[in-house]
C-alpha positions as CSV (number, residue, x, y, z in Angstrom):
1,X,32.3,131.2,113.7
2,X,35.3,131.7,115.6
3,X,38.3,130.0,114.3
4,X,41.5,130.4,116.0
5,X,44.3,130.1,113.8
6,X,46.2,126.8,114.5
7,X,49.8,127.3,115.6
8,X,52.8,124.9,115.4
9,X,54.9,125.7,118.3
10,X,58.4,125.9,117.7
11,X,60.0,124.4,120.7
12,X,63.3,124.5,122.3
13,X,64.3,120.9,120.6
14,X,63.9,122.6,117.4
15,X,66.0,125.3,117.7
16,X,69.0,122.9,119.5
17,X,68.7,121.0,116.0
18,X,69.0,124.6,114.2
19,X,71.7,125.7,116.4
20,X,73.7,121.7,116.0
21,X,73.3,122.1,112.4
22,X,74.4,125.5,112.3
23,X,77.8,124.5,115.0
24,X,78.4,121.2,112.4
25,X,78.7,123.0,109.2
26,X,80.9,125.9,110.8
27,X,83.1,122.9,112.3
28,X,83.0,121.6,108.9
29,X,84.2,124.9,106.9
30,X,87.1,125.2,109.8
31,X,88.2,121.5,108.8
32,X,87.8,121.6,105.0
33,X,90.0,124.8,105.5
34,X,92.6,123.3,107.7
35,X,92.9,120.3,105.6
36,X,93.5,122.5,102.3
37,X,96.4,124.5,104.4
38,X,98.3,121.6,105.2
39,X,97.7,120.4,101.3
40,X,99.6,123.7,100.7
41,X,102.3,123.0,102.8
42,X,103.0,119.2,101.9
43,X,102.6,120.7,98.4
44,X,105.7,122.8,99.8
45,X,108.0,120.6,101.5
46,X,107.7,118.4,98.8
47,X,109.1,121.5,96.1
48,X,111.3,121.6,98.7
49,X,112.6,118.3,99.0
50,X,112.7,117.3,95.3
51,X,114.9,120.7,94.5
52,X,117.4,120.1,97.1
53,X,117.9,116.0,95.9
54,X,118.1,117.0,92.0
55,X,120.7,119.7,93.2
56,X,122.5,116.9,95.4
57,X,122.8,114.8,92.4
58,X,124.7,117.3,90.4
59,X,126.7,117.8,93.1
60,X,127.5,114.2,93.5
61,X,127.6,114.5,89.5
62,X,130.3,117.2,90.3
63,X,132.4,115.2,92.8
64,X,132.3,112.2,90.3
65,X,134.2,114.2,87.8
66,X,136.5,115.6,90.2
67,X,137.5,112.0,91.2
68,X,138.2,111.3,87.7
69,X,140.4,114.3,86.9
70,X,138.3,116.6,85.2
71,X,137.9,120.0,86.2
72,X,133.8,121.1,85.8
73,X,133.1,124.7,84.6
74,X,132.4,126.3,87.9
75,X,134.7,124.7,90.0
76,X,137.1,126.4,92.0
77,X,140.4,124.7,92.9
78,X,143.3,125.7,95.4
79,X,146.0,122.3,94.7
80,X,143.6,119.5,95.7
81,X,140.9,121.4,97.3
82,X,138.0,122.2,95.0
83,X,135.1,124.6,96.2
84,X,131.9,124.6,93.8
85,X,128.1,125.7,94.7
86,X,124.9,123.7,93.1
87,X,121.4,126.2,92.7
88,X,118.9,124.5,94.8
89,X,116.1,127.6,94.5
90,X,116.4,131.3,94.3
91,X,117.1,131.7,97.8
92,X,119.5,128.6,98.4
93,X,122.5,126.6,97.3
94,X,124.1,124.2,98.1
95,X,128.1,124.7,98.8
96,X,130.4,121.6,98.9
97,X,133.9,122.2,99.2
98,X,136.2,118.5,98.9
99,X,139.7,117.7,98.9
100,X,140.7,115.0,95.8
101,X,143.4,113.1,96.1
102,X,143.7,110.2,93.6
103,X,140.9,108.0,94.2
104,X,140.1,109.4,97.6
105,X,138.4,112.5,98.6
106,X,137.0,114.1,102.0
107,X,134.2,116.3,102.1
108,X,135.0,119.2,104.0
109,X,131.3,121.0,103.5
110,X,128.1,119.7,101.7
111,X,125.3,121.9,103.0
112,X,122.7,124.1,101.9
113,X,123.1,127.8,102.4
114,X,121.0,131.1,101.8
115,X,122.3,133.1,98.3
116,X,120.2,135.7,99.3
117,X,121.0,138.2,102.2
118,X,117.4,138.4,104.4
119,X,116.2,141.8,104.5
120,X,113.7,142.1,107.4
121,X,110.5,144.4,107.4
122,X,111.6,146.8,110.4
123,X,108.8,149.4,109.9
124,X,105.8,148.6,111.9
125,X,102.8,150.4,111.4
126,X,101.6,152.3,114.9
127,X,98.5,154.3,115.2
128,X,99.5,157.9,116.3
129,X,96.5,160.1,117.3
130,X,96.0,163.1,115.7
């Protein structure tokens, strides 16, 4: 008896399913890793954002007491012209400088500013051949 071995032919619909699953699960991976990316920088902004509120409160918290005569540790006056700073992170702060008088005031500053000079990376690594 001569028995030929059955085959199952593997045709070229198969391997376009192979090759679609294969594209769909990389597309996936690339999406899943995208989406955890911009987790990571909502996550930041919103560090961000909640530091620089708190430290506007004590700033406002600040100004409050200046308007009713007190002088907060910190504070640095020239006749009616106080200049005081409010840590917003390592890197920032935020600088308000006001003029009292009485019961009104005018801001003269109220903005956030680096406390940290920026160093930058100048060396850049070059291949030199031998």
């Amino acid at each position: 008896m001569n028995r030929r071995a059955i085959l199952m032919p593997i045709g070229g619909s198969s391997l376009l399913v192979i090759f679609s699953v294969l594209t769909l699960s990389v597309f996936a991976l690339l999406g899943l890793s995208t989406v955890r990316a911009g987790l990571r920088l909502a996550e930041g902004n919103r560090k961000a954002t909640e530091q620089f509120y708190e430290a506007d409160r004590r700033a406002e918290d600040t100004l409050a007491e200046l308007r009713q005569g007190k002088l907060p540790e910190g504070v640095e006056a020239q006749g009616n012209v106080f200049a005081y700073s409010v840590p917003i992170s390592k890197t920032q702060v935020l600088s308000v400088v006001v003029t009292v008088e009485k019961e009104n005031y005018e801001i003269h500053q109220w903005k956030a500013i680096n406390s940290k000079e920026w160093n930058p990376d100048e060396y850049i690594k070059v291949w030199t051949p031998d």
